[in-house]
N, C-alpha and C positions, 0 to 999 in steps of 0.2 A: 437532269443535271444534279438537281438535291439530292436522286436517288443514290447514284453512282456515288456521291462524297459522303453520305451514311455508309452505303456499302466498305466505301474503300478503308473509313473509320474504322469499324466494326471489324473487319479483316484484321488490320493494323491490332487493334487492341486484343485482337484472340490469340497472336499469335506474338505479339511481343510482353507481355505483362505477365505470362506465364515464367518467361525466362525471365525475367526482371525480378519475378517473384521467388525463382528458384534462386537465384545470385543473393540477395538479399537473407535468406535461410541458410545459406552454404556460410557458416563461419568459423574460424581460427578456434579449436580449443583450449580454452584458458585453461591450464596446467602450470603449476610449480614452475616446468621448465621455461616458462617463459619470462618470466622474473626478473632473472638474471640481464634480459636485454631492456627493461622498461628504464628511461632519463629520465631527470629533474633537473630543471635549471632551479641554479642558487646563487648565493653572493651577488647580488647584481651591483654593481657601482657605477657612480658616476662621475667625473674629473670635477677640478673647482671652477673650470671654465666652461663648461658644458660643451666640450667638441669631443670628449670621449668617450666612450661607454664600455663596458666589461662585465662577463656575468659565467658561472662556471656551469659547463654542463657534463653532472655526474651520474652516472652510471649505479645500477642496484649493488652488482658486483664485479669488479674489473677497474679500466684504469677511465677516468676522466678526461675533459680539456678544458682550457680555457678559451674561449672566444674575445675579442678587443676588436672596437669598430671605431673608425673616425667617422664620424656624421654628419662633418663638412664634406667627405669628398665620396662616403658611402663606403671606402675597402675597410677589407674585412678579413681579418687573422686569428690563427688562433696557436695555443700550445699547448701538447701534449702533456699530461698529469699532473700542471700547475695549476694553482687555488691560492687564496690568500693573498687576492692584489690589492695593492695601495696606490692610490695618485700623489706625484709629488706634491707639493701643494701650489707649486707653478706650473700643474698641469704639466710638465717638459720631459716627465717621465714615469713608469709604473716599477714596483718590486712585486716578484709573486714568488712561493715558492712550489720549486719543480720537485713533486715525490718518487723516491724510488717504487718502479714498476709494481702492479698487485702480485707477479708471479714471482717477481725475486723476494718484495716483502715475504710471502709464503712460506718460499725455503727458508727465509730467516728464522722464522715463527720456531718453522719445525725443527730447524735446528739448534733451536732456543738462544738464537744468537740475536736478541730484540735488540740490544743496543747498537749494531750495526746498520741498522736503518738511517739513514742520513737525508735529510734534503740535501739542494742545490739552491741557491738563491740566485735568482734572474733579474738582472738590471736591463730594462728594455728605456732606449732614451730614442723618442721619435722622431727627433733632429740629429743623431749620431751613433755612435757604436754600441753594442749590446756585450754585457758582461755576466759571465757568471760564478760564482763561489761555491766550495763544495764547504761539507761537512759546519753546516751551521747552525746553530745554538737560539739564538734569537739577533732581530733587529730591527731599528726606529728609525723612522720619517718622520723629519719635524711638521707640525700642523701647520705653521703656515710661516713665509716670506721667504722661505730657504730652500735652495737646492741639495743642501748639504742631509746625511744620513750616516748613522753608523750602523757597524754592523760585527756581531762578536760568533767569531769561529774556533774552531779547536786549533791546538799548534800545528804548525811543524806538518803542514798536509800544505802541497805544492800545486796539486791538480785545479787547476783553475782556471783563466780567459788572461791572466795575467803574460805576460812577456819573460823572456829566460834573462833579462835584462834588468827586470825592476826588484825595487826595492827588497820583497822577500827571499831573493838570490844572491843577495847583496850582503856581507857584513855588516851584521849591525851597529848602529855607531851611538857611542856611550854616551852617556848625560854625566857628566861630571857633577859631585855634592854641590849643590847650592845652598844660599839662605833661602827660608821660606817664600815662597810667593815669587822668585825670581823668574823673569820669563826666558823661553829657551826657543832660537830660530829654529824653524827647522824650512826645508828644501822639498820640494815635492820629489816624492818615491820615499823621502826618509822614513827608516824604521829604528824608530826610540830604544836603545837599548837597558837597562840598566847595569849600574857600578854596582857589584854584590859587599857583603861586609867581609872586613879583613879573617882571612883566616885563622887569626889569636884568639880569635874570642872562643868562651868553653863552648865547649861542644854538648849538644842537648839533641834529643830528638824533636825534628821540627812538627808543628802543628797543621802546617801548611798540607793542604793536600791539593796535590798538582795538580790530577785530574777537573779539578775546581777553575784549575787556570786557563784561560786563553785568549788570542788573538785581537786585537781589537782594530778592524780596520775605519778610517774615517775615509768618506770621500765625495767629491762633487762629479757626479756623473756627466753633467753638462758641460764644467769645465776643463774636466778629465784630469782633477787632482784627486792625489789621493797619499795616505799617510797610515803607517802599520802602529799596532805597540802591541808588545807581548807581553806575556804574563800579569795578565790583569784580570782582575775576580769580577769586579762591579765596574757600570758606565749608567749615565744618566744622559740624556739629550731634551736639553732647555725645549717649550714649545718653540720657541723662533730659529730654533735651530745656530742656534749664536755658541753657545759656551756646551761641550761635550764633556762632562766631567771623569774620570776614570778611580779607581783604586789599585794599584798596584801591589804585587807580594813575592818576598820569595823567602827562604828560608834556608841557612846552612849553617853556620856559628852559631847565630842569632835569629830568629822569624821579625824581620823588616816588612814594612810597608810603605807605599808611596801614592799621597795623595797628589792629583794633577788636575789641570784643565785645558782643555783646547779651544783655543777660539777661533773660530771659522770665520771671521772678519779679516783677524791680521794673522790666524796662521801661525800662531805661536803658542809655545806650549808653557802654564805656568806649572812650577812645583810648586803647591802650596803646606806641604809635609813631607818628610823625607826621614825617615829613622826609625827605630825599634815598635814593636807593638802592634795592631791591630787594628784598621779603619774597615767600616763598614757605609755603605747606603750612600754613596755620594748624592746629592740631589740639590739642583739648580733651580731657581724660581725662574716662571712664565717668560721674563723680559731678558733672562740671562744675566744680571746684574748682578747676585750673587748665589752663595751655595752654602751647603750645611754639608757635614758628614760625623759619624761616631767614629774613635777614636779609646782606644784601651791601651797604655803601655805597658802595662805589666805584662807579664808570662803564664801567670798561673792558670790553671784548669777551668777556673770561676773567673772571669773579666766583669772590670768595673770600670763601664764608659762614661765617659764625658762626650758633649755637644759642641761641637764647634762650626764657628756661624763664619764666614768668609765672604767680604767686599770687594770687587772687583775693584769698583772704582777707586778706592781711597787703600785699596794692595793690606787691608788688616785683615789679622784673626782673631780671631775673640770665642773663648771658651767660655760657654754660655749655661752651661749646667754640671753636676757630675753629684756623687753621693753624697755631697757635703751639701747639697743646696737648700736654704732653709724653706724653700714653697715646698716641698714636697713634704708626704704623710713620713713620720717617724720608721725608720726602716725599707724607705723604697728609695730608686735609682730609677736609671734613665736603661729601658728596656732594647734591647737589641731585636725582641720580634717585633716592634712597633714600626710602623712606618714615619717617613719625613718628607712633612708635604708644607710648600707655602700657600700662603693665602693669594690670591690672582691678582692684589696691587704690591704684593710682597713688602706688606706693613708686619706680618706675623708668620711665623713660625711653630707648626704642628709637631709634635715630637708622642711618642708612648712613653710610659710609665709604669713601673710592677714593683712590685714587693719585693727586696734583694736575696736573690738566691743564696741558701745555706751551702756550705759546702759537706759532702755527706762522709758520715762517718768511717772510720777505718774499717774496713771487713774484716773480722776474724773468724771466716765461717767459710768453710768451701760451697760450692753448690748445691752437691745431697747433703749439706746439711741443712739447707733450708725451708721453711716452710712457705710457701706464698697461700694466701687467703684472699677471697673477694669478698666482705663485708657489706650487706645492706640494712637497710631496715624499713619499717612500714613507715616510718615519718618522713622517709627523705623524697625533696620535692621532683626527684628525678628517676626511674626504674635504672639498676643497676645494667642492664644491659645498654643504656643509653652512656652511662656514666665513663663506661670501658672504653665505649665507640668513641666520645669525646673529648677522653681523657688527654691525648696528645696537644689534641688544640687547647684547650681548660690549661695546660702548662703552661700555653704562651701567650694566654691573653694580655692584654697590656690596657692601660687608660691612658686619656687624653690628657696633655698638658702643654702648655703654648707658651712660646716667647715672645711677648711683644719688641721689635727691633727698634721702635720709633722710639718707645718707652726705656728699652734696655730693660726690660722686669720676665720674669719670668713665671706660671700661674697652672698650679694642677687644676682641671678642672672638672676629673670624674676618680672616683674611687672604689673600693667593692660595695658600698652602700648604696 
């Protein structure tokens, strides 16, 4: 009996290990070509409730997906060429954006048409309907307690999830001049229009470049409101997602601007500026309580802004800095490349600071008649080839300088030394 189960081994292993051993030597040649089909999973995320998961799986070269799994009930989705998801922060919904295909990117390339690349932005909401927006720019989900997001698109592009019914098919309806800080009902679908200035006024070539402008739609996915404004440069969205600030512009007698707020509580819109000149950087503190934005009335080539600091609560503005302000160093202003950030109990107020731009002199010299030169020398702390590279940024540096709000004082507190 021993005999025959050696035997029958021994058979067994002469005639099966051979092939086993051939299978195992017989392999796929790694070449170039296969490249192209090798995945990476990336982006992996997870919801704030821990019942969703998401993670992208991209390709060497060609078009990707995204995968989405609920891990309470195990299904499992996915969507073609989207990346870049976000959870709302109630979990109740994700945004990702959907890219144009690798083969039509391609032809774009080649036909040097790069700016036609567009996303698509995907509202997927897991208790209701899925929406999507074409031609967009950027957009924010607030970090936490709110459903609410906005999201900025180009004009006047119809293609969308939207209905031939809502808002942007619709006349848009005007905001009559108010006093500063007035609040303005509005209706769900409404699209805010603006009053442009009287035709009397001289005529100038505007500054304003449209291209710069677009769309700003706000909306709650889950409750299926939603609200347009056009012609707006800048938006800021509070973390709570409470107060959505905008800047608004347009240009034809005169280049106007219109500072606004939206608040996603009661759904009304304030005008907190309305008239001639120039606002930049709207920007809301943490809590939504209040906001700051730069502001220049003048016209000229050279702007010279002022700070202005805005209370929700108590409906003031308060112009908080400008060239005249004695904290700052002898010859500097409040910088337009600097950012405007508050402190997270929104006790202070960040702003930049630079040296005020000269305005440059007349030319009297055509092109060929010019000489340009690149000057260096052995003492300087930086090789001129770095100097060239940096030079655009070196333009816009700016320092730090802060407003205390508890205080009312205002404090540079870095300089070029």
């Amino acid at each position: 009996m021993i005999k025959k189960q050696l035997f029958l081994f021994f058979f067994v292993t002469l005639n099966i290990f051979p092939l086993w051993l051939t299978a195992q030597m017989v392999k796929k040649p790694l070449t170039p070509a296969v490249y192209d089909n090798w995945k990476s999973i990336d982006a992996s995320v997870l919801s704030n409730n821990g019942r969703y998961a998401a993670f992208e799986v991209n390709a060497q070269q060609g078009d990707g997906r995204l995968d989405y799994i609920d891990l309470k009930t195990n299904k499992r989705d996915s969507v073609d060429r989207a990346g870049g998801l976000l959870f709302s922060p109630n979990s109740n919904y994700f945004v990702a954006r959907i890219r144009m295909s690798y083969a039509d990117q391609r032809k774009k390339k080649l036909a040097k048409k790069d700016k036609e690349i567009k996303d698509t932005l995907l509202i997927h909401v897991f208790e209701g309907q899925e929406k999507k927006f074409s031609n967009i720019r950027t957009y924010r989900v607030a970090e936490k307690e709110s459903d609410w997001l906005a999201l900025f698109r180009e004009q006047d592009q119809q293609k969308d999830s939207l209905k031939k019914n809502d808002s942007l098919h619709e006349k848009s309806m005007p905001i009559r001049r108010a006093i500063a800080s007035s609040p303005v009902n509005l209706k769900k679908g409404d699209t805010a229009g603006l009053t442009k200035p009287g035709a009397a006024a001289p005529k100038h070539k505007s500054e304003i470049d449209r291209k710069e402008l677009g769309e700003l739609v706000i909306l709650n996915p889950v409750a299926d409101k939603e609200y347009r404004f056009k012609d707006v440069r800048e938006y800021d969205l509070s973390d709570n997602g409470k107060i959505i600030s905008m800047v608004r512009a347009w240009g034809e007698g005169t280049d106007s601007t219109e500072v606004a707020a939206f608040n996603t509580s009661s759904e009304k819109l304030t005008i907190i500026y309305k008239g001639p000149g120039y606002a930049l950087k709207p920007t809301s503190d943490w809590q939504g309580n209040q906001m700051a934005y730069l502001l220049a009335s003048d016209t000229g080539k050279i702007k010279r802004y002022a700070l202005f600091h805005y209370n929700f609560k108590s409906a003031k503005v308060q112009m908080v800095a400008d060239t005249a302000t004695a904290a700052f160093t002898r010859g500097w202003t409040i910088s337009e490349n600097g950012n405007l950030n508050f402190a997270e109990d929104g006790s202070k107020l960040f702003f930049g600071v630079a040296p005020r731009p000269k305005p440059e002199p007349r030319d009297t010299l055509t092109s060929d008649e010019k000489a340009h030169y690149d000057i260096s020398s052995w003492t300087d702390d930086v090789l001129m080839t770095q100097q060239l590279n940096t030079l655009a940024k070196d333009n816009k540096r700016t320092y730090t300088a802060l407003y205390n709000i508890v205080k009312n004082k205002v404090f540079q507190l870095a300089d070029e030394n």
